[in-house]
C-alpha positions in Angstrom: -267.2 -131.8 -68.6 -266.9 -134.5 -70.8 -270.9 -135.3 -71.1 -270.7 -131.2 -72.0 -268.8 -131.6 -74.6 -270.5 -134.7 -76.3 -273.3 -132.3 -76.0 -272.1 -129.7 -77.8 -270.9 -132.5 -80.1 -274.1 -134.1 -80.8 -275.7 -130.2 -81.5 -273.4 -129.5 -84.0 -273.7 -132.6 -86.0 -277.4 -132.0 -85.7 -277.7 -128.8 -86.9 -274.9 -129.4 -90.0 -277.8 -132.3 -90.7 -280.5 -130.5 -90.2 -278.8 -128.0 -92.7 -278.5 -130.6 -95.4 -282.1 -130.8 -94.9 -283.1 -128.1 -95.4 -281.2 -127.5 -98.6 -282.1 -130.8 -100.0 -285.9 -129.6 -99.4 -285.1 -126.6 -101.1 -283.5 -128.5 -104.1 -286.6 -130.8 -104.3 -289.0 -127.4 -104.4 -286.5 -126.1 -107.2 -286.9 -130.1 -109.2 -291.0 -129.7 -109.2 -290.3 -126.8 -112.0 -289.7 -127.3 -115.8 -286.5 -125.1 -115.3 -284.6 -127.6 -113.0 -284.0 -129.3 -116.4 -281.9 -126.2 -117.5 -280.4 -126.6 -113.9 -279.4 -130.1 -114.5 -278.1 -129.2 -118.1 -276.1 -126.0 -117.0 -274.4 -127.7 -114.1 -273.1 -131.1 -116.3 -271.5 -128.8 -118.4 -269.8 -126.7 -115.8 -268.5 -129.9 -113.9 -266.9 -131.5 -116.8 -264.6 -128.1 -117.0 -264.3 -127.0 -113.4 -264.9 -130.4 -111.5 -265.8 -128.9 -108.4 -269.9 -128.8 -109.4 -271.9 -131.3 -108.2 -273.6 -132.1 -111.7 -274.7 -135.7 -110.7 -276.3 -134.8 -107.2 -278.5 -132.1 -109.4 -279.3 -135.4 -111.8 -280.2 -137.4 -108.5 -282.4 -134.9 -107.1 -284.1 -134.6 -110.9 -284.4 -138.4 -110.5 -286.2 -138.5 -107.2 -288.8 -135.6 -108.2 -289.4 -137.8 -110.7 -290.0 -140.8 -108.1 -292.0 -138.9 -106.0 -294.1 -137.8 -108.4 -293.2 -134.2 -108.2 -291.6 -133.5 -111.4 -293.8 -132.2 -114.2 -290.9 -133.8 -116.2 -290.4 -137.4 -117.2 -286.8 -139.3 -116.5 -285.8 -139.5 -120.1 -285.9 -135.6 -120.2 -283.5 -135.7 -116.8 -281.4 -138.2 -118.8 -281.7 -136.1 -121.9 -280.4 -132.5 -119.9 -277.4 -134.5 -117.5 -276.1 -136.3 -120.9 -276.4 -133.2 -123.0 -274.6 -131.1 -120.4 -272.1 -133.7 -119.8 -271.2 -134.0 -123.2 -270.7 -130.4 -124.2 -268.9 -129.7 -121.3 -266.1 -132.9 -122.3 -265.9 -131.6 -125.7 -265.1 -128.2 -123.9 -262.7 -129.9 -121.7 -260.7 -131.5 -125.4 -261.0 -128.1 -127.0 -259.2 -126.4 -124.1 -256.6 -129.1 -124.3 -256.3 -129.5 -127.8 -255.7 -125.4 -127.7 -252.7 -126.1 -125.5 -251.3 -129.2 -126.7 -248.6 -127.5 -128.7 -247.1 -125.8 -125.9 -246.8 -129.6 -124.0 -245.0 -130.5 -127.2 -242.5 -127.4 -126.6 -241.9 -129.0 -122.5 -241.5 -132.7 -124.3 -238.9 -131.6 -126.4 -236.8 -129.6 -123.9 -237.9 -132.4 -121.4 -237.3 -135.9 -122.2 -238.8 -137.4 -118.6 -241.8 -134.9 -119.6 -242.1 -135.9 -122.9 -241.8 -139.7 -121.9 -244.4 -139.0 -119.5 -246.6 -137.6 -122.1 -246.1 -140.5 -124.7 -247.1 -142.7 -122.2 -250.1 -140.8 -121.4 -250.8 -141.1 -125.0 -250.6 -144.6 -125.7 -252.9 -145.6 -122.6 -255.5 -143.2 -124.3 -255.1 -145.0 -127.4 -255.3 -148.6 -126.4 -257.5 -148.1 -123.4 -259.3 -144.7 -123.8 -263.0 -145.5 -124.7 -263.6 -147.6 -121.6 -261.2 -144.7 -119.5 -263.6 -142.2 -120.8 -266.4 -144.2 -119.6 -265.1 -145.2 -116.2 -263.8 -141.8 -115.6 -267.7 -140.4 -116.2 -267.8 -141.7 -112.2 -264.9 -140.0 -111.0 -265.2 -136.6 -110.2 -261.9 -135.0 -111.3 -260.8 -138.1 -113.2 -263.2 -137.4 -115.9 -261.8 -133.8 -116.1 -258.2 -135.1 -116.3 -258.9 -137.2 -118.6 -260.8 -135.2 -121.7 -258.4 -132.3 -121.2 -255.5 -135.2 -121.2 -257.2 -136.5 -124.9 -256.9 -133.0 -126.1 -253.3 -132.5 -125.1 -252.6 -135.7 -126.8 -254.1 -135.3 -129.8 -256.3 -137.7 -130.0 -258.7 -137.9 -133.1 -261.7 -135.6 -132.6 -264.4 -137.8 -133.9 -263.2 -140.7 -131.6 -263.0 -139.0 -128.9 -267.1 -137.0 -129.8 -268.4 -140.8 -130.4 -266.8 -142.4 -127.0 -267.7 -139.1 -124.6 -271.6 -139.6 -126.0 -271.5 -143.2 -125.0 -270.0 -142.0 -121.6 -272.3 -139.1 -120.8 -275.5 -141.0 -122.0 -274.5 -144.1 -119.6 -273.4 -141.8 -116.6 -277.4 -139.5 -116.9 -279.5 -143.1 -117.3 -276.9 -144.4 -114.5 -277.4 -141.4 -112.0 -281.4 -141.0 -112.8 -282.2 -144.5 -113.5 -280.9 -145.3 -110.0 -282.5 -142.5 -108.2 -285.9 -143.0 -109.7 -285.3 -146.6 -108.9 -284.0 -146.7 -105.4 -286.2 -143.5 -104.5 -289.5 -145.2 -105.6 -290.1 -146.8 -102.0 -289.7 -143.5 -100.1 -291.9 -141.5 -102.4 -293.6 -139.5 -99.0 -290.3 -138.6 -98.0 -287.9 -136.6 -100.2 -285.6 -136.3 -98.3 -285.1 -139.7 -97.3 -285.1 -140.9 -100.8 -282.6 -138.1 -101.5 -279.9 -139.2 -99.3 -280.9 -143.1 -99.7 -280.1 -142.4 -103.8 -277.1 -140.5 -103.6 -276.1 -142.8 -100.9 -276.6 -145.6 -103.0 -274.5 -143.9 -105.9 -271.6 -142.7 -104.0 -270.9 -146.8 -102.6 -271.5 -147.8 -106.1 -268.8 -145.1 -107.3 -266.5 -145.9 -104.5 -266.6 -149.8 -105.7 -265.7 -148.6 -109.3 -263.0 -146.5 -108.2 -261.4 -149.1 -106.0 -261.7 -151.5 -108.9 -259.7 -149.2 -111.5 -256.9 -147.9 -108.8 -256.3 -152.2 -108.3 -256.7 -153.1 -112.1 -254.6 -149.8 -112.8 -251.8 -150.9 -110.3 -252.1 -154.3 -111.5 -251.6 -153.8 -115.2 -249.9 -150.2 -115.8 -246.4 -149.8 -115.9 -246.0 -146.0 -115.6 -242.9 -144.7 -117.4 -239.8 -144.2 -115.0 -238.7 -141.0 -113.4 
């Protein structure tokens, strides 16, 4: 019974691979086309708002095609359309923030552990924001939090334009740089220079992640409940 259910085990986790697969194959026929750029572009911007898109697997797979020699694109134009999209989309994410910073004001004043809360929230911004802004590029969600958190803070508007350019132009040339780099070697298989670049990515993000929560928890005195 048991070697049955092993069995059955072993299928399943084949055919949810063998899934991946296939989509990741479809993904690399969609990357040999001008349009994946648009693609790349379209989705940046939509994960900076709603951070449930997987903008930088789209600029990984426009990385490889580009390692594998089938993109009819070069790498600076996949860096170009994941910082472009990545940009607009933050500065969408302080706008909608901004929009409802006054009514945060309105729950500070009626709440005082609230509004210490969002004092707090403002001075790390202020001392430590243009490096958060940066970090937070690798963190799905985090970089979310944070631009909508800059606009609910008030934070000045050109600061925060000049920083979330620096962020979203590092974050593309990190994402494709590293795919066209690590992909280069499996250039006759896409898919295995697919997963090994996104593979590669996601440790590197985990590392930076793990870095910030101990330097966070080392350093940061939040404000008491």
């Amino acid at each position: 019974m048991y070697a049955l259910v092993g069995s059955a085990h072993v299928a399943m986790v084949g055919g949810v691979f063998g899934w991946i697969s296939d989509i990741t194959d479809e993904l690399g026929e969609w990357a040999s086309n001008w349009w994946f750029l648009g693609v790349i572009f379209i989705i940046a911007l939509l994960d900076s708002v709603v951070p449930v898109v997987p903008s930088e697997t789209t600029v990984i797979i426009g990385g490889v095609a580009v390692a594998t020699g089938d993109a009819p694109y070069p790498l600076v134009a996949v860096i170009a359309a994941g910082a472009a999209g990545a940009f607009i989309g933050d500065n969408m994410a302080y706008l909608i923030g901004r929009r409802w910073s006054a009514a945060f004001e309105r729950r500070a004043v009626l709440k005082p552990k609230f509004g210490a809360k969002l004092i707090w929230a403002r001075n790390q911004i202020k001392d430590r924001g243009g490096l958060l802004l940066i970090t937070a590029r690798f963190i799905p969600g985090g970089r979310t939090a944070l631009t909508l958190a800059s606009g609910i803070t008030n934070q000045p508007r050109m600061w925060f334009v000049r920083w979330s350019f620096v962020a979203a132009v590092i974050w593309a040339t990190y994402a494709a740089g590293l795919a066209r780099l690590v992909g280069e070697p499996f250039k006759d298989d896409h898919t295995k220079a697919f997963w090994i670049a996104f593979g590669t990515a996601l440790s590197i993000n985990v590392v930076i992640e793990v870095v910030r929560h101990v330097r966070a928890r080392r350093n940061w005195t939040a404000p008491a409940e």
